[in-house]
C-alpha positions as CSV (number, residue, x, y, z in Angstrom):
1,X,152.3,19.4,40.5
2,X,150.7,16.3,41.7
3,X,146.8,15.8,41.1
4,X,144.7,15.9,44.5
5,X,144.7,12.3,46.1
6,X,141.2,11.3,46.2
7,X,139.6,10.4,49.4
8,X,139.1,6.5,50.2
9,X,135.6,5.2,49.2
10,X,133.0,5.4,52.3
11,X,135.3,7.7,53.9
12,X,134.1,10.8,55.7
13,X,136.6,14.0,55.1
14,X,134.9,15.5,58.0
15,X,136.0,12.4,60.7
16,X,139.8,12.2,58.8
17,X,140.2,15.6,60.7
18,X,138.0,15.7,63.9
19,X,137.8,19.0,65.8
20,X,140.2,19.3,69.0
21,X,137.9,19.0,72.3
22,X,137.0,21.3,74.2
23,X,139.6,21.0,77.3
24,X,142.2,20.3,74.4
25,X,141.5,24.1,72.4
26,X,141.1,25.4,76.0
27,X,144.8,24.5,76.6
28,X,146.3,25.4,73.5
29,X,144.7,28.9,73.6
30,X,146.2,29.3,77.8
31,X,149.5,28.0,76.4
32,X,149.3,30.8,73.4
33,X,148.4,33.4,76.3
34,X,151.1,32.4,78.2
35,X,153.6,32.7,75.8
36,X,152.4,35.7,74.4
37,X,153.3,37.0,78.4
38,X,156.3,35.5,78.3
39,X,157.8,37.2,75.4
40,X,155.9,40.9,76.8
41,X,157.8,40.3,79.9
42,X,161.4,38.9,78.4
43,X,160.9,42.6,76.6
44,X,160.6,44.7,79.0
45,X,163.5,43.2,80.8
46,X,165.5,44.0,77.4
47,X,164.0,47.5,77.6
48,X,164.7,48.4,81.3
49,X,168.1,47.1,80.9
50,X,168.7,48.8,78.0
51,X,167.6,52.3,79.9
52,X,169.8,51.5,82.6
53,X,173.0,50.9,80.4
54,X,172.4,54.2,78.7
55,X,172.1,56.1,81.7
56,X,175.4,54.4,83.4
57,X,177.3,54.9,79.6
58,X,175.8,58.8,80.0
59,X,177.6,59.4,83.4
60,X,180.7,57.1,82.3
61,X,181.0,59.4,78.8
62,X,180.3,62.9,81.3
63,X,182.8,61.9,84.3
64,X,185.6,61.0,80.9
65,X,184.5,64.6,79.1
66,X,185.1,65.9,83.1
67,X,188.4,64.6,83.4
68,X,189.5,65.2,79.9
69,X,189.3,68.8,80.2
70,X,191.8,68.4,83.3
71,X,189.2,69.2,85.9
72,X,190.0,68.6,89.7
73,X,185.9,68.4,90.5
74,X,184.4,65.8,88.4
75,X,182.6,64.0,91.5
76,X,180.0,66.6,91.6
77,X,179.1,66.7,88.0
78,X,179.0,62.8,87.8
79,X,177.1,62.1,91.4
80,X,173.8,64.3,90.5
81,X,170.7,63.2,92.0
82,X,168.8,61.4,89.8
């Protein structure tokens, strides 16, 4: 390991590393808000798409199972309300 690099003579470690302003912090917090949105929303898209595909592979695997079994009626069981 290296030994700490001493700060130049006269110089002020608290001025090497000024604070953000204000309107600067402001922005980066509305950009962290904003992504923190984006990714809620780009989930629930996953997550309602992912419910729909289940229910369309649900009726796809009962309308197979319906067939399958050589039934002639295998509109009604697939074609449920709801």
């Amino acid at each position: 390991m290296r030994p700490p690099v001493p700060a130049p003579c006269g110089a002020d470690t608290e001025s090497a590393m000024p604070d953000l302003p204000d309107h600067a912090r402001d922005r980066e917090e509305a950009d962290r808000r904003t992504n923190g949105l984006a990714a809620i929303a780009i989930v629930l898209v996953l997550l309602i798409a992912g419910l729909l595909l289940a229910k369309t592979l649900h009726k796809k695997s009962l309308l197979e199972d319906c067939l399958m079994a050589g039934r002639r009626n295998c509109d009604q069981f697939v074609n449920w309300p709801g």
